[in-house]
C-alpha positions in Angstrom: 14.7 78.3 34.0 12.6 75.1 34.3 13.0 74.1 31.0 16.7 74.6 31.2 16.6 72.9 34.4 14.9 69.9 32.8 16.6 69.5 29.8 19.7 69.3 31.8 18.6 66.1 34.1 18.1 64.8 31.1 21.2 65.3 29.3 22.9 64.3 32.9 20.6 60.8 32.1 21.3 59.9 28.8 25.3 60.7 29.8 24.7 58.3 32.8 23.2 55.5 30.7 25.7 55.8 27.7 28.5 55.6 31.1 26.9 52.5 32.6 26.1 50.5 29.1 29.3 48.4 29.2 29.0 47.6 33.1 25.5 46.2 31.7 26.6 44.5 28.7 29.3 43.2 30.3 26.9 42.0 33.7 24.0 41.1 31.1 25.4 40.1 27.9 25.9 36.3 28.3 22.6 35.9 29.2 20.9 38.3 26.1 23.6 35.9 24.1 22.4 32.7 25.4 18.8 33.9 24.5 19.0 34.7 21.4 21.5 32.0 20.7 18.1 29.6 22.0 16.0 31.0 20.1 17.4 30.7 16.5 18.3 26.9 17.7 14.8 26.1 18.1 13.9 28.0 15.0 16.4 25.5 13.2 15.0 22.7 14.7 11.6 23.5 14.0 12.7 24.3 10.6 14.7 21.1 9.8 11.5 19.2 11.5 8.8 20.4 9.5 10.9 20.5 6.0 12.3 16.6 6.7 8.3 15.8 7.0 7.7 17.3 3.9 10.7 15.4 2.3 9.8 12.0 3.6 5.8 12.6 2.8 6.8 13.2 -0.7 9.0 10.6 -0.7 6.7 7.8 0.2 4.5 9.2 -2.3 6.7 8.6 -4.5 7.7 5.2 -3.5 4.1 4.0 -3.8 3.3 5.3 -6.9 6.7 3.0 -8.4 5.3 0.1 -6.4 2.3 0.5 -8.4 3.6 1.2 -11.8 6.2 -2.4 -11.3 3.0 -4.2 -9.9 1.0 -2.7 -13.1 4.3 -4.5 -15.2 3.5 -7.7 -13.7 0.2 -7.8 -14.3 0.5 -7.1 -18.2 3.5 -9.2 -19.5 5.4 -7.7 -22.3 3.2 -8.1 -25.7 4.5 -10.5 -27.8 5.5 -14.3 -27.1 8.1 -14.9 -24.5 10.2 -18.0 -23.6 10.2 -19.3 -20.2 13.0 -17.9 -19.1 12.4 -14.3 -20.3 8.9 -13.5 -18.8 10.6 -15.4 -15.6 13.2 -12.8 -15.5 10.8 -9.8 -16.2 8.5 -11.3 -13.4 11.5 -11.0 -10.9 12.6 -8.0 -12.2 9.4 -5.9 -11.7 8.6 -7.6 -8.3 11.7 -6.8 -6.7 11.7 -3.3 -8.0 7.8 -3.6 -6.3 9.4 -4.7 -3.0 11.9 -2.3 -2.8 9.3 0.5 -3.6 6.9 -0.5 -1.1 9.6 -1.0 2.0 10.5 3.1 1.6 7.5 3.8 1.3 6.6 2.3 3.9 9.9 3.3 6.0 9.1 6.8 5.1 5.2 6.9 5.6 4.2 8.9 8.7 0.9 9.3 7.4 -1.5 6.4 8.5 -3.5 6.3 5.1 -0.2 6.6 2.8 0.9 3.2 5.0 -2.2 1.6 4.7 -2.0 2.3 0.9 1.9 0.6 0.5 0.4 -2.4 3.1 -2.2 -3.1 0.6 0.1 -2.7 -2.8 2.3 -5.3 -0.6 -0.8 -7.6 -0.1 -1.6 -7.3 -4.0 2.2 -7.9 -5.0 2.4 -11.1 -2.6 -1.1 -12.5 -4.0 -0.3 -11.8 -7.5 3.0 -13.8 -7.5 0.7 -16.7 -5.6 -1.5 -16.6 -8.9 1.1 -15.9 -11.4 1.5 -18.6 -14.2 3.6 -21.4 -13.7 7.6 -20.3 -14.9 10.8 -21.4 -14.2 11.9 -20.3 -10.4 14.6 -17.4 -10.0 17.5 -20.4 -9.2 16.4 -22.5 -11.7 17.4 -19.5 -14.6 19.9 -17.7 -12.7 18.8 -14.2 -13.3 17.2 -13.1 -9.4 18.5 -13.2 -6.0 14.8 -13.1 -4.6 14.1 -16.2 -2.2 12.0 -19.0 -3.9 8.9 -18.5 -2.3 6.1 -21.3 -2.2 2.6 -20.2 -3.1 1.3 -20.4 0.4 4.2 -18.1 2.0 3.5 -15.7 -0.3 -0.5 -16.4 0.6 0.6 -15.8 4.1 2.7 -12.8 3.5 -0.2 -11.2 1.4 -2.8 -11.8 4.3 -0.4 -10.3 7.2 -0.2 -7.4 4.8 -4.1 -7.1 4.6 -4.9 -8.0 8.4 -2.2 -5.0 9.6 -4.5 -2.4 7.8 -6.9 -4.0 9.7 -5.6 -2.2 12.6 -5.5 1.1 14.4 -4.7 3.4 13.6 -3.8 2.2 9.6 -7.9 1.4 9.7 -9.2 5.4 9.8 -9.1 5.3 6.1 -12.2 3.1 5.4 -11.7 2.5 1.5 -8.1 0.7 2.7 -10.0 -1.5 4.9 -12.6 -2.7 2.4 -9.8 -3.1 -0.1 -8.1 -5.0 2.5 -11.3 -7.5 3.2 -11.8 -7.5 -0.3 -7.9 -9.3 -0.9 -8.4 -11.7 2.6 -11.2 -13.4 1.0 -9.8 -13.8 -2.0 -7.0 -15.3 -0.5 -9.5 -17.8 1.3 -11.1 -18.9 -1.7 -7.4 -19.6 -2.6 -7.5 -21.8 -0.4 -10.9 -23.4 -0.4 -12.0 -21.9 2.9 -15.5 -20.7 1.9 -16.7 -20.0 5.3 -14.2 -17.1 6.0 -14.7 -16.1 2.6 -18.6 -15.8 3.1 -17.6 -13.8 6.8 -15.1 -11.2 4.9 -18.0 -10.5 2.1 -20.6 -10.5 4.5 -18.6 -7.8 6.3 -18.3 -5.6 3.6 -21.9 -5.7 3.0 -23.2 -5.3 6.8 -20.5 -2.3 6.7 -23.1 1.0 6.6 -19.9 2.9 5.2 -19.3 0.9 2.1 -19.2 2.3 -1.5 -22.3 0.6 -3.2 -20.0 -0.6 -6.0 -18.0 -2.5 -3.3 -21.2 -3.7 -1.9 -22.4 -5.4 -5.0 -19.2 -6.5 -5.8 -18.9 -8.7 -2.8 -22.9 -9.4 -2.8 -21.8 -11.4 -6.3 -18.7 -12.8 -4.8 -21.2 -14.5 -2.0 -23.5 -15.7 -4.2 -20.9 -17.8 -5.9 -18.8 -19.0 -3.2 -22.2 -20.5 -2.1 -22.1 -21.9 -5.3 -18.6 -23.2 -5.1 -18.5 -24.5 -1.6 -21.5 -27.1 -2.5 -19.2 -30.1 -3.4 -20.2 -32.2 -7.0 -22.7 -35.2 -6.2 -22.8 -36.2 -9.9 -21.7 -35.6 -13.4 -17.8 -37.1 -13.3 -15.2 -35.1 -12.0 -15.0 -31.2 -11.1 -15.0 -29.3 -14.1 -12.8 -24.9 -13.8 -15.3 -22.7 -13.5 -14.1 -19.4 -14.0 -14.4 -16.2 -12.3 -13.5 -14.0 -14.9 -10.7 -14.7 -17.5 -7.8 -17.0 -17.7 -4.8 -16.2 -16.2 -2.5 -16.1 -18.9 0.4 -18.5 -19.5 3.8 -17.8 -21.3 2.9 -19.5 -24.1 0.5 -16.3 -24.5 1.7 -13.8 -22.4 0.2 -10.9 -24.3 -3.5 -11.9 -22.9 -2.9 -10.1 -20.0 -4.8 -10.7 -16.4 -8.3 -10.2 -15.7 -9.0 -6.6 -16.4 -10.8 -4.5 -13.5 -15.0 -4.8 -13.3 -16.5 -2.9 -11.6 -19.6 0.4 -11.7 -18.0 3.2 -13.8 -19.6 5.8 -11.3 -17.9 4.1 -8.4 -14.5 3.9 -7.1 -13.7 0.1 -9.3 -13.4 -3.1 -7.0 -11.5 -5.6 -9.2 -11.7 -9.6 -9.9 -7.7 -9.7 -9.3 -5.7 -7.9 -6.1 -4.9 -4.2 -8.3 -4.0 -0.8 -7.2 -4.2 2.1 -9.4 -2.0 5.6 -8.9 -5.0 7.3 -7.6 -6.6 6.3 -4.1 -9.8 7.5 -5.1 -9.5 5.3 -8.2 -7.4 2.5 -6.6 -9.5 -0.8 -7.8 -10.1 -3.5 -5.0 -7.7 -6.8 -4.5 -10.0 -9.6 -5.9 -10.3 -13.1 -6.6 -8.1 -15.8 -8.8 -9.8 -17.9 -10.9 -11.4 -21.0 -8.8 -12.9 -24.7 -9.6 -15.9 -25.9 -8.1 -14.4 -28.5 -5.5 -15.1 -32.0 -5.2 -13.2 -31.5 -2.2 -10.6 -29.2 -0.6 -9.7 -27.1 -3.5 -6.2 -27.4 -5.1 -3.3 -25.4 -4.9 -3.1 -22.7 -7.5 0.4 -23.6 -9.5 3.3 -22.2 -8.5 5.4 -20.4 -10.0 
């Protein structure tokens, strides 16, 4: 009789519930609606949020690595001899495809270290043109719409480049920043101001985090910028001492520039501004050739 009993509240229940459900649907719905109609926004967002990352990560990769490979153009001219005008015209050619490469990656770059990277390619590029051999300019042959830069706004351009990897938070990766010392005094020897040459080695020396290839590289770089900086009492005018080989000129363009030097056990510091694909293997900006000064130093030629 109890059982019975039971089993019939329950029926009596399940009969009331299945009455009420569209008074509750109806009082309750929107709201359920709205909820999940929330939730599958957010998962969207959070979806689109984390796959756009990924997209724009791999795209600055991406970008960096074609800086790099244009840059790598520059520095080895085409084999074979060249007129003027040609190697003028592959010079532009692979440093705007450079400068194009390095602004998206640089747009895209959310990753501090991936920046720093495409800030220090841009440094390299910029010095590189300073140094490159004397050619015809872009308006001179026709063949670029680049602006006509002098050898000093490119200096300039090069050294903002270095100086903003200088800073937080583009400084947390520590092989960027010696790089990036490494290429400011270069650029000072450029332009014959040993003392903050001497202050950016000394740096990288005093720096307990330093690679010990980097180390000795700039421990030989200070030894002859003390060298350099002690101006010619006798013996007739200054004679080029070089610092590693001759830039090449396009009457030889096949020479190439001055290849990397550096430990083969350590990550390689260079004697020009270079930047290989792999950061761990990415070769330090360096230094153009120089002549012991009488004086001020002189320009390097322009372009």
């Amino acid at each position: 009789m109890k059982s019975e009993r039971r089993h019939e509240l329950k029926t009596n229940s399940l009969a009331k519930g299945i009455t009420t459900f569209p008074e509750l649907l109806q009082q309750y719905g929107s709201r359920v609606l709205l909820g999940v109609i929330l939730c599958l926004l957010v998962y969207v967002l959070v979806y689109r949020y984390t796959t756009g990352k990924s997209q724009r990560a791999n795209a600055a990769a991406e970008s960096l690595s074609a800086a790099r490979l244009a840059l790598d153009s520059l520095r080895t001219p085409p084999p074979g001899r060249m007129a003027p005008a040609e190697l003028a015209e592959v010079r532009d050619q692979a440093a705007e495809e450079a400068e194009s490469a390095i602004r998206d990656a640089i747009a895209n770059a959310e990753d501090p270290k991936v920046k720093a990277e495409a800030l220090i390619t841009q440094g390299d590029l910029n010095w590189l043109l300073a140094n490159y051999p004397t050619l015809p300019t872009s308006t001179a042959i026709g063949t670029s719409s680049r602006p006509v830069k002098s050898n000093e706004e490119l200096l300039k351009a090069s050294e903002e480049a270095y100086r903003e990897v200088l800073q937080p938070p583009l400084n947390a990766d520590h092989q960027s920043v010696t790089t990036a010392r490494l290429g400011l005094a270069a650029i000072a020897e450029n332009r014959g101001q040993w003392a903050e040459a001497r202050k950016d080695y000394q740096q990288i020396i005093d720096d307990p985090a330093t690679a010990e290839a980097f180390k000795t590289l700039a421990g030989r770089r200070l030894e002859l910028v003390k060298i350099l900086e002690k101006p010619v009492m006798l013996g007739g005018p200054p004679k080029a001492v070089p610092l590693g080989p001759a830039l090449p000129t396009f009457t030889d363009p096949s020479a190439g520039f001055p290849p990397a030097t550096a430990p083969s056990t350590q990550p390689a510091p260079s004697t020009q501004p270079a930047t290989d694909i792999s950061p761990a293997t990415r070769t330090a900006p360096a230094v153009g050739p120089t002549t012991l000064p009488a004086g001020p130093a002189s320009p390097v030629p322009g372009k």
